[in-house]
N, C-alpha and C positions, 0 to 999 in steps of 0.2 A: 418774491415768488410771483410768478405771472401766471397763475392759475386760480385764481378767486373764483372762476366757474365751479371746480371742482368742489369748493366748502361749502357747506348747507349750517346753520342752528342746530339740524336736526341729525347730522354726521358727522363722525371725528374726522380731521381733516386725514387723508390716504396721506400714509407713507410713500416719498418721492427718494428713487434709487438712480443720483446720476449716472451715467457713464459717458463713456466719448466715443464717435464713432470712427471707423478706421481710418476716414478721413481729416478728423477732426484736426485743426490748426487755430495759432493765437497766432496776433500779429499786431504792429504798433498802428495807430491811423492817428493823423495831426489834421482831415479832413474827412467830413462827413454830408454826405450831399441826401438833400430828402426829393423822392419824386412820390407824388400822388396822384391816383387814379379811381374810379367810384370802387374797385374793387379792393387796393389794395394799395401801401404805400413800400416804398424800397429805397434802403439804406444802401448808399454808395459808399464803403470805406476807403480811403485810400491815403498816401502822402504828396504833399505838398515840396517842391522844391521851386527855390526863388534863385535864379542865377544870376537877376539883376536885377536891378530898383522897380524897371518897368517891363519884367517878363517874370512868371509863374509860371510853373506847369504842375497841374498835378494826375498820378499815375493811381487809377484806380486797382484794387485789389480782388476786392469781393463785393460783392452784390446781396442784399439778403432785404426776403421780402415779406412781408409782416399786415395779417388783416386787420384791418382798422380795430378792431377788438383791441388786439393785441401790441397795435401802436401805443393805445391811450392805455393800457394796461404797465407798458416799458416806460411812457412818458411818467405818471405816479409812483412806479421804482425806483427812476431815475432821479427825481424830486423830492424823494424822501429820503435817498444815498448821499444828493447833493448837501442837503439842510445836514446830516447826522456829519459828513464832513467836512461842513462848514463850523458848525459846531463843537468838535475837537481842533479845527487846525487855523481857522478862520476863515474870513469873506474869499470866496474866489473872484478876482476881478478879471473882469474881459476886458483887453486895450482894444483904445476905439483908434480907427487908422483915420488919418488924418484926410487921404488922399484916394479918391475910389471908393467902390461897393468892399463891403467886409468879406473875405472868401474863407467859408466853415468846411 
């Protein structure tokens, strides 16, 4: 949940009613690019295609931009989703490339 503002001691946490909006889409990303700014940070999703040893390209998708709050709010969700499946299925290992800056 990315709303820990919403809970107090002193109130039961509100009832939270997803829905999607008319626009709403899923889609796969195998690249995520972070840009930051004093106001705000934006997640670049997109796919990677590699056509040769020594060319990439990757085709961004979607744009989503997120206040620093709510960065470090998704960074702690995502750190505690990681650990829980790590935990059932084991270590996730990142390959380190031999050759070049790492491209996320």
């Amino acid at each position: 949940m990315l709303y820990p503002e919403l809970m107090s001691p002193q109130q039961p946490a509100p009832k939270i009613q997803l829905t999607h909006a008319a626009d709403y889409r899923e889609g796969y990303a195998n690249s995520v690019q972070v840009r930051v700014s004093l106001w705000d940070f934006l997640l670049l999703f997109g796919l990677i295609n590699q056509t040769a040893a020594d060319s990439v390209s990757i085709s961004n998708f979607q744009g989503v931009y997120l206040s620093p709050q709510q960065a470090k709010a998704l960074v702690n969700v995502l750190n505690q989703n990681v650990s829980q499946y790590e935990a059932t299925f084991g270590e996730i290992k990142l390959e380190a490339h031999a050759a070049g800056p790492m491209i996320q």
